[in-house]
N, C-alpha and C positions, 0 to 999 in steps of 0.2 A: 944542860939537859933538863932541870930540874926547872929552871927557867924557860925552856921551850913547854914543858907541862901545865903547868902555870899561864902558860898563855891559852894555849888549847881549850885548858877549863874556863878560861876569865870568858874567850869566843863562845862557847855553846852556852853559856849561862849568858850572857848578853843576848844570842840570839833567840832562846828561850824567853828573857823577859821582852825580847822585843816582839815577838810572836804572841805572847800573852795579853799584851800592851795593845797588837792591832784586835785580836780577838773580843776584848773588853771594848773595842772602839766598834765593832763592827754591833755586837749584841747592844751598843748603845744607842748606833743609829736605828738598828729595826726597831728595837724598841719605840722608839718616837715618834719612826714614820707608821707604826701599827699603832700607836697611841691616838695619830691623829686620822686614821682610815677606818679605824673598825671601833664598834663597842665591845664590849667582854659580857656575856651574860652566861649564868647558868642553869640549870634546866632542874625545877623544882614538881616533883606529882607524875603524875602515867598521866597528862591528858596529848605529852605527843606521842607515846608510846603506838607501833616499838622504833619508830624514827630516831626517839631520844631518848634516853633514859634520864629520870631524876628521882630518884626512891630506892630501894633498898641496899643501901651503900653503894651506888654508882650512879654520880651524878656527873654529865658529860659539860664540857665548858664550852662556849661557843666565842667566836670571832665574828659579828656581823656587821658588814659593810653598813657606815654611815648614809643613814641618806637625808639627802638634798633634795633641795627646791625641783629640780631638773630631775630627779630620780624618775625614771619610769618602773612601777610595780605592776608584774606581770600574775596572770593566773597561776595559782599553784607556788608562788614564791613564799618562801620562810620568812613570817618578820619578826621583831623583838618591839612593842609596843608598851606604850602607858594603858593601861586598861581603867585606870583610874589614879587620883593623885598620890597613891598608897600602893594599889597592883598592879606588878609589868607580868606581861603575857608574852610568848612565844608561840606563835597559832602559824596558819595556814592560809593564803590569801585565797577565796575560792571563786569570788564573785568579786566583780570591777565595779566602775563608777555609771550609772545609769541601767545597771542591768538591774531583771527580777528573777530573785534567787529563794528556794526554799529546800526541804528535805523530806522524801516521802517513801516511807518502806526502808527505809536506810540509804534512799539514793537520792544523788544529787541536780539540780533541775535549775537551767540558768535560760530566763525567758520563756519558760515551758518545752525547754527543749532539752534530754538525759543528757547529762555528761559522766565521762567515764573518769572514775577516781583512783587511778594504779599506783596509790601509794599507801590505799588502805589495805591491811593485814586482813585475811578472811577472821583469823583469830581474835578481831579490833572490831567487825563490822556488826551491826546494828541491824535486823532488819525491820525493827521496832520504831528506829528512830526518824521520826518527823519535827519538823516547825511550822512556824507560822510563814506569811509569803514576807517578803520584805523587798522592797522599790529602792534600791539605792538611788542616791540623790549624787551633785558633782564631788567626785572628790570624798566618797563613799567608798567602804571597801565591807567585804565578807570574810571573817576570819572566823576559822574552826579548830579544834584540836584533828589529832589523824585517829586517835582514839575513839570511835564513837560507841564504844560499851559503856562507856562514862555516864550516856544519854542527856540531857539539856544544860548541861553547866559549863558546856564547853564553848561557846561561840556567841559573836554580838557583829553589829553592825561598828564599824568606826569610822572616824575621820583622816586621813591622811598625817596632818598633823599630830596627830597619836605615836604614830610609826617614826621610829628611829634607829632601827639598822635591819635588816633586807641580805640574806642568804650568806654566803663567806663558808665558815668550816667547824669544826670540830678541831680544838688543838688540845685536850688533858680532860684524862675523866680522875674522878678524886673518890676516895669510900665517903667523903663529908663534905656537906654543902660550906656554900662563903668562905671557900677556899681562894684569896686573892691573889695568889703569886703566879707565876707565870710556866708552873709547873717542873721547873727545875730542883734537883735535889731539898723538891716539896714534900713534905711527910703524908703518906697515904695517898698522892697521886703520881701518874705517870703520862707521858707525852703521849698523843694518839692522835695524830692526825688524821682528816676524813673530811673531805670537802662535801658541802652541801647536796644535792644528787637534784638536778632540773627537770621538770617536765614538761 
């Protein structure tokens, strides 16, 4: 009897560690293939705001699809960007490659023709805000914050090249930035998934 017990436990405790064993196996392949599809960035200031938050203790972590040579970026897509050798930016792609794009009354003008921007917040919207015109060249893009109460420090002309991941999700918001883990029984953060939202 005491020997049929003894087995019993030796079975659940083996299937236990073997169950742990595929689990450790499995969180090690996503890991790797997320390692090698997405970047990791996270969201620093109110210039996406209320999109994203990155400022007063709730900064959201994002997963953005890598892109590639063959990537095609579309109006209205989220990207994660070099803004310079020193600052990466997460803007708003508003204007394409050969188009002309400016901002006038707080509204947006692609060719001299209005387009409709349903992701800015009335609460966000600018009626103040204008630019100058700008002629995108090949392989030119228009990127802006969604924030436009900000008024000029939010948006520049770029080059493709710049751009290095393009929409994905929302997986962990944290109270503290440069937070690197992957949000698991990570201090001060919690998992929250939210995919991107298309227009």
């Amino acid at each position: 009897m005491e020997n049929s017990k003894k087995s019993v436990v030796k079975i659940i405790l083996t299937t236990i560690l073997s169950l742990f064993g595929v689990f450790l196996i499995v969180v090690f392949a996503m890991r790797i293939y997320l390692s090698s599809a997405y970047y990791v960035c996270y969201v620093v200031g109110d210039s996406m705001n209320p999109t994203f938050s990155g400022s007063a203790g709730k900064y959201e972590y994002i997963m953005f699809k890598k892109v590639k040579q063959k990537t095609i970026l579309q109006r209205f897509d989220i990207v994660a960007l070099h803004y310079t050798d020193e600052v990466d930016w997460i803007k708003r792609i508003v204007a394409l490659p050969n188009e002309k794009v400016y901002y006038s009354q707080g509204h947006l003008y692609i060719n001299d023709v209005l387009v409709n921007e349903p992701f800015v917040s009335q609460n966000y919207f600018n009626e103040t805000f204008a630019t100058e015109t700008y002629q995108l060249l090949e392989n030119e893009y228009f990127v802006i914050g969604d924030n436009r109460a900000l008024g000029g420090t939010s948006y520049a002309s770029i080059s493709k090249k710049q751009i290095y991941g393009v929409n994905g999700f929302v997986f962990k918001t944290c109270s503290q930035e440069n937070k690197s883990g992957w949000g698991i029984f990570e201090h001060g953060c919690k998992i929250t998934y939210r995919k991107i939202k298309k227009y």
